[in-house]
Every structure is written in C-alpha cells, then in structure tokens.
One Martini backbone bead per residue (centre of mass of N, CA, C, O) as a GRO file, in nm:
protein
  100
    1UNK     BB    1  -0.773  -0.784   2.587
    2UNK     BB    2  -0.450  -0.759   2.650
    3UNK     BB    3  -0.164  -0.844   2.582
    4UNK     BB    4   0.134  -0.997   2.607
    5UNK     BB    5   0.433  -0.860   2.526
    6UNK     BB    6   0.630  -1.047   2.664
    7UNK     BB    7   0.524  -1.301   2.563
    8UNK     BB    8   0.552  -1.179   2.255
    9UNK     BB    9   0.869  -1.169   2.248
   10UNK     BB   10   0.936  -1.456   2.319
   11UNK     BB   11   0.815  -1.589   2.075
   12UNK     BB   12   0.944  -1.462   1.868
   13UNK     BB   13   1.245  -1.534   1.965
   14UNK     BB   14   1.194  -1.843   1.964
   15UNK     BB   15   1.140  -1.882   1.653
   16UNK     BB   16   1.382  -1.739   1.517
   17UNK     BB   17   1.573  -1.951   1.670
   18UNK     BB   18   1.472  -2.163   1.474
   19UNK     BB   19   1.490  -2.071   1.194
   20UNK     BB   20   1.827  -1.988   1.230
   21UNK     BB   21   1.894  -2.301   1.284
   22UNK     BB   22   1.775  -2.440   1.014
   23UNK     BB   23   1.914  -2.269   0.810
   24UNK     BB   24   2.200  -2.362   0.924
   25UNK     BB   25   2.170  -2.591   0.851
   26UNK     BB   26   2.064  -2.650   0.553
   27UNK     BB   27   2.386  -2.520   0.472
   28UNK     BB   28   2.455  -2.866   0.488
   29UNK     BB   29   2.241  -2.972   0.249
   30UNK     BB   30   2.168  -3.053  -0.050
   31UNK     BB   31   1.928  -3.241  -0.017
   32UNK     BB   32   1.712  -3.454  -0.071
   33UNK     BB   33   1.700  -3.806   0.045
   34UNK     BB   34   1.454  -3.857  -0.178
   35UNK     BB   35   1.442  -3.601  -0.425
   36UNK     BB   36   1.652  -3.429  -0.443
   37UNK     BB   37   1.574  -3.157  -0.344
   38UNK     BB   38   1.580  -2.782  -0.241
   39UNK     BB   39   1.296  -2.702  -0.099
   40UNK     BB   40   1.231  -2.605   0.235
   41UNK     BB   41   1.025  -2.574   0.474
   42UNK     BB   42   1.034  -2.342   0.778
   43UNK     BB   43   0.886  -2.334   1.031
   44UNK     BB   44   0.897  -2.113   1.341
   45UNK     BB   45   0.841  -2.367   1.523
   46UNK     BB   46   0.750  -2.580   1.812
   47UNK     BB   47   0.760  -2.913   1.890
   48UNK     BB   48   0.654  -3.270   1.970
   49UNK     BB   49   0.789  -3.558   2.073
   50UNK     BB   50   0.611  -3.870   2.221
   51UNK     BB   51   0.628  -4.107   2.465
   52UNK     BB   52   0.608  -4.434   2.411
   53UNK     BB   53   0.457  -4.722   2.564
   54UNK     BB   54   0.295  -5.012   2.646
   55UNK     BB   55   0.182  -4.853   2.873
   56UNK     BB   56   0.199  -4.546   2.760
   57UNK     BB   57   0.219  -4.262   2.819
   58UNK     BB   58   0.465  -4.029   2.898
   59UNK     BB   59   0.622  -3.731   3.000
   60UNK     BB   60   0.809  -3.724   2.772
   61UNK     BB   61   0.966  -3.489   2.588
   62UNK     BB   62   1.089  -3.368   2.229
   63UNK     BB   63   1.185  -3.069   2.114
   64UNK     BB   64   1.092  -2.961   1.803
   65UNK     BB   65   1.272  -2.853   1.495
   66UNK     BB   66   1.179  -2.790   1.103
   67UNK     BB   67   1.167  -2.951   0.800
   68UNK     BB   68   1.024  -2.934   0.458
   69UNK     BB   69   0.958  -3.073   0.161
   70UNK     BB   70   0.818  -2.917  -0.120
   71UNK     BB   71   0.795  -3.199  -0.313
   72UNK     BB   72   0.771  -3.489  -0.068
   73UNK     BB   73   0.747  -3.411   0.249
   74UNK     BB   74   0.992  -3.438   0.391
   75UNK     BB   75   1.117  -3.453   0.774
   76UNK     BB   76   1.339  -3.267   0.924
   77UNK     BB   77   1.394  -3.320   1.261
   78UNK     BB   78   1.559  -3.059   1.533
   79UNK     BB   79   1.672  -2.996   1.833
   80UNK     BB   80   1.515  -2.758   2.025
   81UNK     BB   81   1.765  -2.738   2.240
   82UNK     BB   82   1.977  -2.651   2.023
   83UNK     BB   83   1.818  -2.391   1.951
   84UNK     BB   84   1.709  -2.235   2.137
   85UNK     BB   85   1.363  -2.275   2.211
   86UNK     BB   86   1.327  -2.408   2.531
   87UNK     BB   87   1.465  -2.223   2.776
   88UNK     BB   88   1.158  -2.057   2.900
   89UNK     BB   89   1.019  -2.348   2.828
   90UNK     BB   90   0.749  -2.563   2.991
   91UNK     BB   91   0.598  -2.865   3.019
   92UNK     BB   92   0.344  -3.034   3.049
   93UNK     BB   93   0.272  -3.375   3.147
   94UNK     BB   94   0.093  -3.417   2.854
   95UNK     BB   95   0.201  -3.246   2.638
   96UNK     BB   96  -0.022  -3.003   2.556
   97UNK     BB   97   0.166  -2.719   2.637
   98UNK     BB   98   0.350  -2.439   2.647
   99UNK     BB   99   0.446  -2.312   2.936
  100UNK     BB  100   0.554  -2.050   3.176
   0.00000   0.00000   0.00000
C-alpha cells in the first residue's frame, strides 16, 4: 500500500515545528528547576492532555509538546498550539489520535 506523502510531509513538517518551538523556549531556561542539570530531550511529536472531572473524561484535550531532562526525569510542558504543532490537525472526540 502507498503512503500518503502529503500526509507524511505535513506530519515531518509538524514535528520540525515542534521541535523548533521547544528548543527556542529552552535558550531562555537556565537549568533544570528540580536538578539543576541542562541536558534535555527534546521529543518532535505532539501529546494530549485530557481533562477529567468528577464525571468523567469530557471532549476537551490541550495538546502538548515538551522536553525532558535527561538527568532527573522533569518534564516541561509547552502549548502545542503556540507551536503551531496543532494547525492542521484535529482531534476526535475521545482524545485518542489525531485525524486529518
């Protein structure tokens, strides 16, 4: 089966724009907030956080991209859709992927 390369150029493109955002944020970031250190992973994707209430998951998702310290685990989180990770793409009512 063929992949869909405009899919896959606008994923690859989406990504870049990940990466690109966090790592302007992290050269304003001294250190890591819990160890001190600077070494930080950088994933290029795009996550989900899903809100919850006393009821239940609601349709609401707040998607994320972040970095990681590679030293204690510390995980700063960064408004994907200020990273304009989140342009093209829309999420299906339970959170669980987004579809085009």
């Amino acid at each position: 089966m063929p992949t869909d390369n405009k899919h896959e150029s606008r994923l690859r493109a989406a990504r870049q724009r990940a990466f690109d955002y966090v790592s302007e944020q992290m050269e304003r970031i001294d250190a890591c907030p819990v160890c001190h250190g600077n070494d930080w992973a950088i994933p290029d994707s795009t996550y989900v956080l899903r809100e919850v209430t006393a009821d239940g998951y609601t349709e609401n998702v707040f998607p994320l991209v972040l970095a990681t310290c590679r030293s204690c685990g510390y995980v700063l989180l960064f408004n994907a859709s200020m990273a304009g990770t989140v342009d093209d793409w829309h999420f299906d009512k339970d959170a669980r992927d987004a579809v085009d």
